[in-house]
N, C-alpha and C positions, 0 to 999 in steps of 0.2 A: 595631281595638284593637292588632294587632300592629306597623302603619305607625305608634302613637302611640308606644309601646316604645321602636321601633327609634330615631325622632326623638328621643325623650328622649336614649336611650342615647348617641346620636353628639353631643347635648349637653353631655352630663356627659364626656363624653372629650375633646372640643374644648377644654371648660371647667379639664378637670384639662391640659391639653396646657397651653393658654395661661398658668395658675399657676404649671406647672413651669417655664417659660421665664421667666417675671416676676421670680419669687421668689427666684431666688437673685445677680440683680443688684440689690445695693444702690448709692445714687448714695452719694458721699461727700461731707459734710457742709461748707459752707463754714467757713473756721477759726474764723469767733466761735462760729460755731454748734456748734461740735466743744467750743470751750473753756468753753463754757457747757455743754454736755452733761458735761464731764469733771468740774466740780466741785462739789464736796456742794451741796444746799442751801442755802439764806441762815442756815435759823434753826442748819443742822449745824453750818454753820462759827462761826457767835457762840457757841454752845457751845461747842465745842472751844476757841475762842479765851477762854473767862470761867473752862474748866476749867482752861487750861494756865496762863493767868494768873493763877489761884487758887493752883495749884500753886507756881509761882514765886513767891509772894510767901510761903506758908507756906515754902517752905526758905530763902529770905531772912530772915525771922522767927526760923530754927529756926538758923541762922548765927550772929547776934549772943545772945551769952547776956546778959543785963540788959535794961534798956529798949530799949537800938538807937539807931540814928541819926537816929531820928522821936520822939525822946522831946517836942523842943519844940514838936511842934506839938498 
């Protein structure tokens, strides 16, 4: 029982040795891969882009007093 122990034991320290040496080199990511990880989402970004384009168009709106320059259509 105690030769089972012991083999475990210099397992789990072998085990914790090799994680610590693993884990703190990270590979750095090729550039697409990096630029793709850098930016929002698809759906974050068409948000952002319907919010700020909402926005922009209400202070456009809020610019012209009377109908505006979109009256004829």
């Amino acid at each position: 029982m105690l030769r089972i122990c012991e083999m475990l034991a210099l397992f789990c320290g072998i085990l914790l040795v090799c994680q610590a040496a693993i884990a703190p080199t990270r590979m750095e990511p090729h550039f697409w891969e990096r630029e793709m990880y850098d930016r929002p989402p698809i759906h974050k970004r068409w948000t952002d882009f319907r919010k700020r384009a909402w926005t922009d168009f209400k202070r456009s709106v809020d610019a012209y007093p009377g109908p505006g320059p979109w009256a004829d259509f």
